[in-house]
N, C-alpha and C positions, 0 to 999 in steps of 0.2 A: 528438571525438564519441563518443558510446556508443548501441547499440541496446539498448534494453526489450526484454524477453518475459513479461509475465504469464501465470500457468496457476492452475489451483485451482478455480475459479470453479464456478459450479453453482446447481443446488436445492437448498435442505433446510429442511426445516419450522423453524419458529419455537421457539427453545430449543437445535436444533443448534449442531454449530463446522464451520468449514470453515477452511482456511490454506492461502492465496495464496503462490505462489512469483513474484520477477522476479529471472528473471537478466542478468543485464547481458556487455555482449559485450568488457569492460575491464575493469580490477581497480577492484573497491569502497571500498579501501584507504584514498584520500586526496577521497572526496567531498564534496565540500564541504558539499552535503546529500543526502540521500536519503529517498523515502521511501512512503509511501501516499497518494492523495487520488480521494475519490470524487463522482461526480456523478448524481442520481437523474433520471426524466424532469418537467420542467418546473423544475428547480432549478437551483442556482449549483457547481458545482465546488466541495466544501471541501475540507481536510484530514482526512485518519483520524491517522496516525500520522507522525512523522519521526525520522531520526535529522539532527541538527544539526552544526554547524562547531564549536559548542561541545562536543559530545561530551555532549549529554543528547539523552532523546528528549521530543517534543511528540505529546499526543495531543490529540485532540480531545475535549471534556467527557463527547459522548456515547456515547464506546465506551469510555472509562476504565473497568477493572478488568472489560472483558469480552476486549479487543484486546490483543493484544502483538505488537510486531513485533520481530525478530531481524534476527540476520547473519550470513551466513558466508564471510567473505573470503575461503575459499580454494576457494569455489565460485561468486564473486561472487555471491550471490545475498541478496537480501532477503527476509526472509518476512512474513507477516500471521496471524499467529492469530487467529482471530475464534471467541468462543466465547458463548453464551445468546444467538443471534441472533434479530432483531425484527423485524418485515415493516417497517419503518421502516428496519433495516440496508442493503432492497435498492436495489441501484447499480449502474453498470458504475464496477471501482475500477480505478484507474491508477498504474504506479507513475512515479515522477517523480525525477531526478536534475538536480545542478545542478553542472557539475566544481572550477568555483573562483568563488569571490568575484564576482559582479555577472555573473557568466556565466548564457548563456544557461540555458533548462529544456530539458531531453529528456525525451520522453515514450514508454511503450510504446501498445500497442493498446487495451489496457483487457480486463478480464474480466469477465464478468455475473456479478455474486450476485442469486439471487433466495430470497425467503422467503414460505415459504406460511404462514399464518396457520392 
């Protein structure tokens, strides 16, 4: 098992950055996946960003080349850079781990971004 803890979260006007921290309460080392996914009100849960089994990362089309997400294994933690943010960015974002192969999801709390326009 591992516990989430998302932090970062916030206001800021449209065109800001903001960068989400989760730290994890296990080493990040050997995840099978990890990563970002956000859900807005009245929508479906997608993906922002991940780091994969294969050792690439997956973003999703519409934060390419404004999001980058990191790592620091010796802090377990993941981060989120979000940067030119769009009042379309806002969410509560979660971070999401998976430990091995067909294993379950852990999820943390989730953190509000919001964007004023």
């Amino acid at each position: 098992q591992v516990q989430l803890e998302e932090s970062g979260g916030g206001l800021v006007q449209a065109g800001g950055s903001l960068r989400l921290s989760c730290a994890a309460s296990r080493s990040i080392s050997n995840m099978y996946e990890m990563g970002w996914y956000r859900q807005a009100p009245g929508k479906e849960r997608e993906l922002v960003a991940r780091f994969t089994a294969r050792g690439s990362i997956d973003y999703a089309d519409s934060v390419k080349a404004r999001f980058t997400i990191s790592r620091d294994n010796t802090k377990n933690t993941v981060y989120l850079q979000m940067n030119n943010l769009a009042p379309e960015d806002a969410a509560v974002y979660s971070c999401n781990a998976r430990l091995t192969v067909g294993g379950g999801k852990y999820w943390g709390q989730g953190t509000q971004v919001t964007v004023s326009s």
